[in-house]
GURO-573556 format. One record per residue: residue in three letters; x, y, z of N, C-alpha, C in turn. Coordinates in steps of 0.001 Angstrom, whole numbers, plus 500000, padded with zeros to 6 digits. Layout:
# residues N
ALAXYZXYZXYZ...
# end
This chain:
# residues 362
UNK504653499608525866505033500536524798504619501941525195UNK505468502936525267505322504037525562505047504904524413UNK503861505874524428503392506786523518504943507718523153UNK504355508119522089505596509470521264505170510479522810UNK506555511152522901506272512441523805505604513894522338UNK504663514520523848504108515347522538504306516645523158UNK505122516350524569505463517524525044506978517164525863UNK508352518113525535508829517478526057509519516733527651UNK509170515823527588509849515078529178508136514715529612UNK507247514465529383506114514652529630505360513721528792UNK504965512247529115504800511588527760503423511785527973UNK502341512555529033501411512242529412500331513434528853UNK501281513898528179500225515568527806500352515527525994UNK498931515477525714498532515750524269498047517053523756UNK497640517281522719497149518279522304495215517998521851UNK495172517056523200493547516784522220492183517658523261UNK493037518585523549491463519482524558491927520791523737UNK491107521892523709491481523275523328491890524303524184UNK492385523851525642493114524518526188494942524286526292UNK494455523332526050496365522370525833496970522604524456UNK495401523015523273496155523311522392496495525066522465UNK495801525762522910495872527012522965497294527615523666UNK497463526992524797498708527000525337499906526529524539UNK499820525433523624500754525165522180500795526284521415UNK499755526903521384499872528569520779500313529058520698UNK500055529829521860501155530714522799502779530413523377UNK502875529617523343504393529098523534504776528626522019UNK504023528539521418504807527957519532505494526961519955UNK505082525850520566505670524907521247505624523819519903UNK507118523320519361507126522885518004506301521207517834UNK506356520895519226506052519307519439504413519296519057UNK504100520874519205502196520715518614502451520422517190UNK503031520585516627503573520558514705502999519344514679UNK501722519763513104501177518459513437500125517482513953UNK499920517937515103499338517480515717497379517859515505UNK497460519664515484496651520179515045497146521249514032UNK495610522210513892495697523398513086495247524254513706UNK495251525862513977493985526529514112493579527548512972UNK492713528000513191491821529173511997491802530450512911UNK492004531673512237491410532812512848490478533193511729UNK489121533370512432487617534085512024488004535411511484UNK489012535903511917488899537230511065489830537773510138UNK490838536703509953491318536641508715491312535790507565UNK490582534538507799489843533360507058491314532579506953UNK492089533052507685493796532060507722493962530702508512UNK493806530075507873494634528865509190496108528505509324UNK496682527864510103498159528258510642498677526828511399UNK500031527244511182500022525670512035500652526374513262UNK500426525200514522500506526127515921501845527000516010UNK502893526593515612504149527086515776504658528835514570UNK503298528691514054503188530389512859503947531162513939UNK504461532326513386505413533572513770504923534290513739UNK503397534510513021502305535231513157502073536257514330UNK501291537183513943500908538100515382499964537448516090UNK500065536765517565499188536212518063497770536564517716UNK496484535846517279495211536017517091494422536281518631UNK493351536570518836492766536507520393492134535240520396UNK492125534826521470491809533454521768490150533408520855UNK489370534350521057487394534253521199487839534044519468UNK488693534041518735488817533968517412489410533068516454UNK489834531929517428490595530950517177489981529596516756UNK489776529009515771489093527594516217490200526489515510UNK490258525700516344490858524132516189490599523321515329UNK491238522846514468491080521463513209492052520547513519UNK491312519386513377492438518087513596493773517992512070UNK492778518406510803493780518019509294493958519696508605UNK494453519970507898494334521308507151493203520928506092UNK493103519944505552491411519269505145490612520193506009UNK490232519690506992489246520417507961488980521920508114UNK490485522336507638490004523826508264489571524525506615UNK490609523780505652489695524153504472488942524025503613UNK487704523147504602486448522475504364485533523790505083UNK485950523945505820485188525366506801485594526502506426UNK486492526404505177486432528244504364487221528615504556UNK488940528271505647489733529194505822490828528522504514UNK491656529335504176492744529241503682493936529552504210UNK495215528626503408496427528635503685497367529990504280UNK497812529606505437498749530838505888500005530499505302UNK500087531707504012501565532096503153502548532012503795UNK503148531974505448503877532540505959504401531356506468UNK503511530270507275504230529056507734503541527760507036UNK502787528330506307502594526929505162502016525810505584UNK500824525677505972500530524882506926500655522974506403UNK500193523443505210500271521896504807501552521230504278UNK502530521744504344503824521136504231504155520809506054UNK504917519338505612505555518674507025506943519637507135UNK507252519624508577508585520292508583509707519151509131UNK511073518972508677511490517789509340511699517187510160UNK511355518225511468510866517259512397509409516785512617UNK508353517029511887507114516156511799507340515315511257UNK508552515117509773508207513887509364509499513054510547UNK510053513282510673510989512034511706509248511691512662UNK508758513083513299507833512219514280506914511092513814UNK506485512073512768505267510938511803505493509598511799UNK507222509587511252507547508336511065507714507144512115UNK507979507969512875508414507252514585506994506969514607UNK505873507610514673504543507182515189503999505934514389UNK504221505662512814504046504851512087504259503749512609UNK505816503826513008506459502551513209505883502046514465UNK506034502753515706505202502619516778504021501737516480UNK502825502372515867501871501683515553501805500400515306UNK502428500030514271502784499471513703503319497766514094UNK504208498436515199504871497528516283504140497125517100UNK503197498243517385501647497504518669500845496279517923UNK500269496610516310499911495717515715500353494581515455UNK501846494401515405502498493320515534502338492307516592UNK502249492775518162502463492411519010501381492412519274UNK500138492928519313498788491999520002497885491973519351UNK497423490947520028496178489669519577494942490247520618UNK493545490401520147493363490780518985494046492381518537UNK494045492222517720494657493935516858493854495165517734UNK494958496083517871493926497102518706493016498457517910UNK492685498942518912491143499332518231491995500913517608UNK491348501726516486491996502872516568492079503839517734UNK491341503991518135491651505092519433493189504357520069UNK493175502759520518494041502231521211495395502962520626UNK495570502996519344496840502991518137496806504741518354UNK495853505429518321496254506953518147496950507427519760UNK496172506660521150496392507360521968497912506606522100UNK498267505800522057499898505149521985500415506089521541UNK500273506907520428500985507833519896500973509378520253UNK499781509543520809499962510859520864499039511831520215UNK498228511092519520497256511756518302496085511472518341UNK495252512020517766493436511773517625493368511149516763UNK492305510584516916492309509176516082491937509501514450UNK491192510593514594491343511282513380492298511865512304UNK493270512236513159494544512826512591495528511474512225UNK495581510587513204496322509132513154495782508360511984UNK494760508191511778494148507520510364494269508059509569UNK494618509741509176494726510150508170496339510059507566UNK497113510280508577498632509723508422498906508513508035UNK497901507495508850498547506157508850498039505862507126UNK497207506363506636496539505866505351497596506558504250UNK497997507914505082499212508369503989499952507668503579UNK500552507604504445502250506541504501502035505367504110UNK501423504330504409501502502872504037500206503126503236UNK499200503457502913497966503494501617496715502712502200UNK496805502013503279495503501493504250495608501599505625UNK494314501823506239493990502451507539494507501105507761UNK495182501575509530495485500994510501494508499557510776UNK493042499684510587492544498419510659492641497227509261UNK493005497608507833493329497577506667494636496792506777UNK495382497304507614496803496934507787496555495506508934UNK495782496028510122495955494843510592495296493487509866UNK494312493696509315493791492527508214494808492042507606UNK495831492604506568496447492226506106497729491498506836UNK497828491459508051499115491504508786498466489501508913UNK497133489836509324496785488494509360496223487617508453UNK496032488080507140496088487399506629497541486407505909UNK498343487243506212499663487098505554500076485702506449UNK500057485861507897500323484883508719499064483591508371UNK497606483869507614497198482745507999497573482063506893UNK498246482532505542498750481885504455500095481117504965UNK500595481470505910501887480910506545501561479485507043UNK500426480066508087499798478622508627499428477827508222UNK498631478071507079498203477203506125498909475973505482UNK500483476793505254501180475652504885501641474939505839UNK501624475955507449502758475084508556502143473955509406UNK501252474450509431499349473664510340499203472102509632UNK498934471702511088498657470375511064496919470374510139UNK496322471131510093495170471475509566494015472802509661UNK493414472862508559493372474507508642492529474682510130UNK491790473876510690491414474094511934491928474854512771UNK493641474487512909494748474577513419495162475787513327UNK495407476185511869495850477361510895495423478437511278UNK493716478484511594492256479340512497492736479653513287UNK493613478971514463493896479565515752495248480163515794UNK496098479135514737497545479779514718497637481051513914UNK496882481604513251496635482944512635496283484207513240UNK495618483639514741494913484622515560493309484823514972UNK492655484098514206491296484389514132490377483474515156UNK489679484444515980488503483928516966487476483258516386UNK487345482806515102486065482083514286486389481726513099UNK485848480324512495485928480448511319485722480903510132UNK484527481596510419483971482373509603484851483414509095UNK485316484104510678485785485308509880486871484974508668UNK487925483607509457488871483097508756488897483199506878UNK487311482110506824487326481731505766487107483399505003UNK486087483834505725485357485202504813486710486161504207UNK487809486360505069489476486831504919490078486270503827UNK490664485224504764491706484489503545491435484010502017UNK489818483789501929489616483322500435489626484570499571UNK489472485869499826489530486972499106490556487328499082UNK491867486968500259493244487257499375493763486330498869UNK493689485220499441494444483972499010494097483527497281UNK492713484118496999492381484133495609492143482520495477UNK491431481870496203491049480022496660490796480041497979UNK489923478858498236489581478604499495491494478135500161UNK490771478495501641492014478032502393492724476685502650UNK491896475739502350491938474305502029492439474008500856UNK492219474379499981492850474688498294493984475326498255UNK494154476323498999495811477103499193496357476350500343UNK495876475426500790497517474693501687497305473203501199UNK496678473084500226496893471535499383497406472053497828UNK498389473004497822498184473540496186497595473757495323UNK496405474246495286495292475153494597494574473474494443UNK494659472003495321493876471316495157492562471862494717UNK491421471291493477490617471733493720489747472867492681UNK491353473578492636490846475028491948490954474927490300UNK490120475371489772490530475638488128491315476851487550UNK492010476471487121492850478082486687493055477708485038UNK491880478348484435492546478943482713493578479657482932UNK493699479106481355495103479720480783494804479492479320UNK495985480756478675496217480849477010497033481198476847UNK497775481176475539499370481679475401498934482122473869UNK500031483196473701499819483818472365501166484707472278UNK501766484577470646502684484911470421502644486746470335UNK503625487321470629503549489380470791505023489225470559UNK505340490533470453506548491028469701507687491098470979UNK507261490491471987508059489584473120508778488723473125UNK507750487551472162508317486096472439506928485523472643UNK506567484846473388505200485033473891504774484931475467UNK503435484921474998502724485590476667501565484537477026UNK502310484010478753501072483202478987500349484189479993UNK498848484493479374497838484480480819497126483322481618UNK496690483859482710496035483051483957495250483241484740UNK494276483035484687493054483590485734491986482470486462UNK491826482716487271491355482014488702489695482756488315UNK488539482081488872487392483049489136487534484461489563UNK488304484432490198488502486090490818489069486951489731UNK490039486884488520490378487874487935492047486833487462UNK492686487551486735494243487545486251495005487205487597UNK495812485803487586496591485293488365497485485161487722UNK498677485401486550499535485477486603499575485990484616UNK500479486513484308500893486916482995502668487139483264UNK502933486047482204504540485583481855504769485657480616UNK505763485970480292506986486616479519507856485629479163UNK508241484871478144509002483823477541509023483762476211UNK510044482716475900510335482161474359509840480901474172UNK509024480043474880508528478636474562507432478433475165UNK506310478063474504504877478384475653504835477438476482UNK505624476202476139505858475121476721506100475127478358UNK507580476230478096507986476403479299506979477127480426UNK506569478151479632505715478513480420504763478332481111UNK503945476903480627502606476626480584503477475766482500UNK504834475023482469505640473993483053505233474872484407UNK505728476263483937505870477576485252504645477420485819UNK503554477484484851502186477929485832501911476869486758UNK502610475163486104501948474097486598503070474327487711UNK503726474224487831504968474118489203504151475181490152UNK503809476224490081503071477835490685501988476828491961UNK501175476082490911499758475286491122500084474009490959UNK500643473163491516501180471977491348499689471011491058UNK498874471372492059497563470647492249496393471087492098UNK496217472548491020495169472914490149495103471994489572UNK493584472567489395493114471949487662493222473048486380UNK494653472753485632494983473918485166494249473573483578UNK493959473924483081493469473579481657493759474493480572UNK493803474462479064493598475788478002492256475244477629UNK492339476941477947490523476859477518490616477967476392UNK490199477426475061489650478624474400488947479241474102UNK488520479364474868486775480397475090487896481542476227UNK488923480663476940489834482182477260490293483093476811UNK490455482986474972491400483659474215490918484986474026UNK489649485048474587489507487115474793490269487854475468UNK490623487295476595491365487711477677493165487503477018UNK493349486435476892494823486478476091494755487779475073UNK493896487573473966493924488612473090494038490492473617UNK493188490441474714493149491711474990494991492158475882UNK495269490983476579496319491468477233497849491728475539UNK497148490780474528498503491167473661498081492572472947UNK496943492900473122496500494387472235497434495328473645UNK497060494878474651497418496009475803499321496278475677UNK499793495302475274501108494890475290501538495860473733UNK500810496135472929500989496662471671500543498168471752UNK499729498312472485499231499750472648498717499944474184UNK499824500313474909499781500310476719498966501740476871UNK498974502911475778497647503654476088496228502987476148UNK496050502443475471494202501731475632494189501292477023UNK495158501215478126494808500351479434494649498913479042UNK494731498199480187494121496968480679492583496665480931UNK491412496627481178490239496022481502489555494738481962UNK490978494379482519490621493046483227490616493021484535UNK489667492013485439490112491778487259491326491499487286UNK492048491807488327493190491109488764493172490194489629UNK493856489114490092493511488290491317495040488469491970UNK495106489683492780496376489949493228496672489142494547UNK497651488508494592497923487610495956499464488211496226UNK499610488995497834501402489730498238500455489872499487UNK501756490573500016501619491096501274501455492655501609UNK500702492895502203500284494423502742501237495308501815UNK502581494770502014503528495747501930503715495931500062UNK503555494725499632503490494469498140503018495319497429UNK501589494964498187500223495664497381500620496860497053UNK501245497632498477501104499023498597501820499229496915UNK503108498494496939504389499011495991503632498761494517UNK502846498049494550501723497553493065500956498347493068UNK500235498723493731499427500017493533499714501356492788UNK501047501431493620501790502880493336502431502475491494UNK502926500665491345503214500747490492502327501129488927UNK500752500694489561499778501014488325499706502416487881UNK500306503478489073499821504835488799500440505177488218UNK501523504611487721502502505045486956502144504975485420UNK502591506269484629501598506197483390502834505952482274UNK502112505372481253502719504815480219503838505459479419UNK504904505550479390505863506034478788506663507110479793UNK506359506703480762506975507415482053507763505778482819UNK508772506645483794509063505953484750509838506265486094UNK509878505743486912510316506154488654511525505417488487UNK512385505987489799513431505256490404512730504362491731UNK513683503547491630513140502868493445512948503771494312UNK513809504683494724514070505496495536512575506245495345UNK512509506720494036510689507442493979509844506653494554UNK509499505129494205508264504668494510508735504570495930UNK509508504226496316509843504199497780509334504969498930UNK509554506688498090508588507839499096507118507983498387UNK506908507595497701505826508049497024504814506773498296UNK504766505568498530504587504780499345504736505586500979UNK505880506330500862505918506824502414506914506472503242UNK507823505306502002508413504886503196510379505104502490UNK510791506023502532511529506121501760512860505238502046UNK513071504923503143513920503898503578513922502836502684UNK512893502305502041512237500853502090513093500481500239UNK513882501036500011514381501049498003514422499650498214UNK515147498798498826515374497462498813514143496427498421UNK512954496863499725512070496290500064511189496554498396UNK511324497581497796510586498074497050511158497237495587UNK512741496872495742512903496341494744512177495311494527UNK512207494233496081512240493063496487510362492836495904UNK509344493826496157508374493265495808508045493670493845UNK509232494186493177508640494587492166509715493040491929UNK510192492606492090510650491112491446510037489985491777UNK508988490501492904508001489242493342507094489179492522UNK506416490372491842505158490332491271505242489330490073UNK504083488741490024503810487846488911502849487878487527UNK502069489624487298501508490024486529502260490980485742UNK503063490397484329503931491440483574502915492349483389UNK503409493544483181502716494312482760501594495022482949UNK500397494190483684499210494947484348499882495683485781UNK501064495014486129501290495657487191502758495971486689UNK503093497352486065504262497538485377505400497978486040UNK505816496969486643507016496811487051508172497237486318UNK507945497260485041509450497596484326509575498846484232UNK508784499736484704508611501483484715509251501819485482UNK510093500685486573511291501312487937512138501341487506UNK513380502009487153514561501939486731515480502299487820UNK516842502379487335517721502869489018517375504103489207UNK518498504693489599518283506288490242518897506935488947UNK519982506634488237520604507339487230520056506850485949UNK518718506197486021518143506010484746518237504770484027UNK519223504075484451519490502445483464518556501919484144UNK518403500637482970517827499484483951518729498897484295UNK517279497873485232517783497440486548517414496024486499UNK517217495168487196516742493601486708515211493540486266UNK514808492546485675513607492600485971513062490825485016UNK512165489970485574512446488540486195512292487857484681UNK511111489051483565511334488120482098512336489114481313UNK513310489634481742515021490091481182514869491318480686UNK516112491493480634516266492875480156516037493686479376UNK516243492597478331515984492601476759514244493276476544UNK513552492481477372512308492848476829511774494029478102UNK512242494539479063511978495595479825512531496647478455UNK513602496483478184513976497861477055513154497546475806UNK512111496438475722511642496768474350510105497500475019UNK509797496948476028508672497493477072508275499161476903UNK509471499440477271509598501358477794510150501456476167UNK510877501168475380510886501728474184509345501979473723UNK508881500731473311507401500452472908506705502092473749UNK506604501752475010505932503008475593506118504385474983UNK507489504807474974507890506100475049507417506062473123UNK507312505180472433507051505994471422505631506023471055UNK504694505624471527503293506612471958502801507218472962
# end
């Protein structure tokens, strides 16, 4: 895999000494965009290398990897080339470097180290972690965790036994295995490839101006909240979910039911419960972005899409807001299309428009 060129025809020259960047200076060579910043001492300005500016003298210049950096050290924004806005060709590069990354992580075992991932690209490892955390919402080592945990939930089911699962996942120990997968998998790994064999999962159902609402929670927090007209059916859903829990109603749960139907009646008070979120890297990201979303507001796909970083991804973005399995703590029904209607969403339509009605009128 060949690094991004950062100069062109030249894949071998970076901007990470202060004479290579200084020479990016002086030539306003656009491929530095990005890469760094500098400051001049005697106008308290920082700039991005390619400014139109009157050249500064070198003895006056100092280097920052982020515009963070330089205005952590007192200088401020140059009015003129704006340093902290991307220009469109940083973001095509950015993006190319993402993917790059991205693709290395895919492809080797063990996951490589950050320096490995920045110098592939072209960047300091400083500047590369701060991008890579932009765009997708977890550092490059964050991501590779998740890349493997995702595969050892695969194995889990494909594996002759989780022994098996350990090696077909790429983890060098069990330890690390178990210490991983039971904090996403939300159950031991033995319990998630025998169907929550094992595990206890409360549950309660209670009627709201929905229909009614089953919750579900595992030791770790809220594993699932559903949306229906028969608790019956619902209770059928959780057992099919967990074929081989030990699913029970417990009513000593009904605080937790109760609080999620107050939250459902008045979505200003928040939620105050754990979640026990189980997706993939890519999920999370789109659940995350979906919590920030505030009550009586709402995005298009296309928004959460860049807001994530990845604006390509509307599909992908639909695809995990119809996966999620927590109505409402993770408010999925706040995506609408681009021209404002709704759009699907898995407990119907009907009650997404009583959802955002409900919202918009407090």
């Amino acid at each position: 895999m060949q690094p991004i060129t950062t100069d062109f025809g030249n894949t071998s020259v970076t901007f990470s000494t202060d004479e290579r960047r200084w020479q990016a200076i002086t030539a306003r060579d656009p491929a530095a965009d990005g890469s760094f910043w500098f400051a001049v001492s005697t106008t308290g300005v920082y700039c991005r290398p390619t400014c139109r500016s009157r050249q500064p003298l070198r003895k006056n210049v100092r280097f920052f990897d982020s515009p963070d950096a330089a205005e952590a050290a007192g200088f401020r924004p140059c009015k003129r080339c704006q340093p902290r806005q991307a220009t469109p060709a940083m973001e095509v590069e950015h993006t190319q470097a993402i993917e790059q990354a991205c693709a290395l992580i895919h492809e080797s075992d063990p996951a490589p180290t950050l320096d490995t991932l920045a110098a592939a690209v072209g960047m300091s490892p400083y500047h590369f972690q701060r991008l890579f955390k932009a765009r997708l919402g977890v550092t490059p080592k964050q991501y590779a965790m998740d890349l493997r945990r995702q595969r050892a939930g695969q194995a889990l089911q494909e594996s002759t036994s989780v022994t098996a699962a350990i090696y077909d996942a790429g983890y060098g120990s069990g330890g690390h295995f178990y210490g991983e997968t039971d904090a996403t998998l939300g159950m031991t790994p033995t319990a998630y490839r025998r169907g929550a064999a094992g595990e206890t999962i409360r549950f309660g159902a209670a009627e709201c101006y929905l229909g009614w609402v089953l919750v579900a929670a595992t030791d770790r927090g809220l594993c699932a909240i559903d949306l229906g007209d028969d608790p019956e059916a619902l209770e059928a859903g959780l057992r099919e979910r967990f074929p081989k829990a030990a699913i029970r109603h417990d009513p000593g749960f009904s605080d937790w039911t109760q609080q999620v139907v107050r939250f459902l009646n008045a979505p200003e008070r928040g939620l105050d419960l754990p979640l026990d979120i189980q997706g993939t890297a890519f999920q999370r990201r789109v659940w995350t972005a979906l919590r920030a979303i505030p009550a009586g507001s709402t995005l298009s796909y296309t928004e959460v899409a860049e807001r994530i970083g990845e604006p390509k991804a509307v599909r992908a973005v639909a695809g995990a807001c119809a996966a999620n399995k927590l109505a409402v703590a993770i408010p999925c029904h706040r995506v609408v299309r681009q021209n404002g209607n709704l759009s699907g969403y898995r407990w119907g339509i009907e009650r997404k428009r009583k959802l955002l009605a409900r919202e918009m009128e407090e």
